[in-house]
C-alpha positions as CSV (number, residue, x, y, z in Angstrom):
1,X,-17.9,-6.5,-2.6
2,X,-15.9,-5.5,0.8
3,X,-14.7,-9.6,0.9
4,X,-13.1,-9.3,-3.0
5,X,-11.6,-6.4,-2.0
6,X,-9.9,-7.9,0.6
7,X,-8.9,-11.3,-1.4
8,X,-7.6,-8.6,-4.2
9,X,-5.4,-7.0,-1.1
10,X,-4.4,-10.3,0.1
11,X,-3.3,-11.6,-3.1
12,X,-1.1,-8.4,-2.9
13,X,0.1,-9.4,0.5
14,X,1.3,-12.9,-1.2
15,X,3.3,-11.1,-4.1
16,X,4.5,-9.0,-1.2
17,X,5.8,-11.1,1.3
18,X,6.5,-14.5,-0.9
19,X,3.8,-16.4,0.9
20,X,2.6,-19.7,-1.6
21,X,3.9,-17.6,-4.1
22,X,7.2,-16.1,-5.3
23,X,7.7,-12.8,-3.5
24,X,7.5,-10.2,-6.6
25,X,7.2,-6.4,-5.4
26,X,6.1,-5.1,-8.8
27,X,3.2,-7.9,-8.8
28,X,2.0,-6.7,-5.5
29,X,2.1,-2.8,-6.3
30,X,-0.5,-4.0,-8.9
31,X,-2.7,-5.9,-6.7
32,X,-2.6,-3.1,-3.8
33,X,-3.2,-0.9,-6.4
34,X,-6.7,-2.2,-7.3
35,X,-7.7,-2.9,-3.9
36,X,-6.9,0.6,-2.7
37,X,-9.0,2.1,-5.7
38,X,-11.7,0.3,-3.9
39,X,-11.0,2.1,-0.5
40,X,-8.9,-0.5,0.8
41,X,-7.3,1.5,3.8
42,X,-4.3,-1.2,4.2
43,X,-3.4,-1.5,0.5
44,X,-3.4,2.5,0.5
45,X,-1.2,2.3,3.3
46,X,1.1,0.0,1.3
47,X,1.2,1.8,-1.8
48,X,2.5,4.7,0.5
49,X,5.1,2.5,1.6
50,X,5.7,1.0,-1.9
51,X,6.3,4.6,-3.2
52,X,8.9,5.4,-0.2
53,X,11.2,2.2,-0.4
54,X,10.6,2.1,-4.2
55,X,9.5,-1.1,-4.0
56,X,8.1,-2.4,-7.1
57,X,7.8,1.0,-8.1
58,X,10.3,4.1,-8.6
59,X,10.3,5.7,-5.7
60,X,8.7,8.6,-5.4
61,X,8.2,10.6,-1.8
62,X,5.6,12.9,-3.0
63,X,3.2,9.9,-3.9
64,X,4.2,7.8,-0.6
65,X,2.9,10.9,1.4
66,X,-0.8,10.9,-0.8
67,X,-1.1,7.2,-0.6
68,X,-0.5,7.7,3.5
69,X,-2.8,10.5,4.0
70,X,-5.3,8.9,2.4
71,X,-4.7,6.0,4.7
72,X,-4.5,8.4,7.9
73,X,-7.7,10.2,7.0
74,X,-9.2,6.6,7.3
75,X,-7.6,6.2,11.0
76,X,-4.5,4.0,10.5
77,X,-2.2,5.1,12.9
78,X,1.1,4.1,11.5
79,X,0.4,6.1,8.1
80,X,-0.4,9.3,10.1
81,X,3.3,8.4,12.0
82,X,4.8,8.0,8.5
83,X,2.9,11.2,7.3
84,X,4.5,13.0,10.9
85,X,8.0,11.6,9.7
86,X,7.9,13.1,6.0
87,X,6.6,16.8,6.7
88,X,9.7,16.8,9.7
């Protein structure tokens, strides 16, 4: 299951970042989405981004901060910075 996770996360990353396909934020929330409800510590960490920049999603800093500590509590440092940044 862990390599259709990852396929599901990188078909987020496409929507994402344009790559073979047309870049479409709200496209990629969904597909981050389902991989992080499978544990996905990199799509959790962009869902918490996704909810900060309002990017194909309102924005909303309350769920960018639970997205991130779920991605900190799995050891990726740049959501525990981000997490650092929001309770300054």
């Amino acid at each position: 299951m862990a390599g259709a996770t990852e396929a599901v996360f990188l078909m987020g990353t496409a929507y994402d970042e344009g790559l073979g396909v047309a870049e479409d934020p709200a496209i990629a929330f969904a597909w981050f989405s389902k991989a992080a409800a499978a544990g996905h510590t990199l799509a959790e960490h962009n869902l918490g981004n996704a909810y900060a920049a309002g990017r194909g999603v309102a924005a909303d800093p309350a769920q960018a901060v639970s997205w991130w500590l779920k991605a900190a509590v799995s050891g990726d440092a740049v959501p525990q910075l981000r997490l650092g940044e929001a309770y300054e």
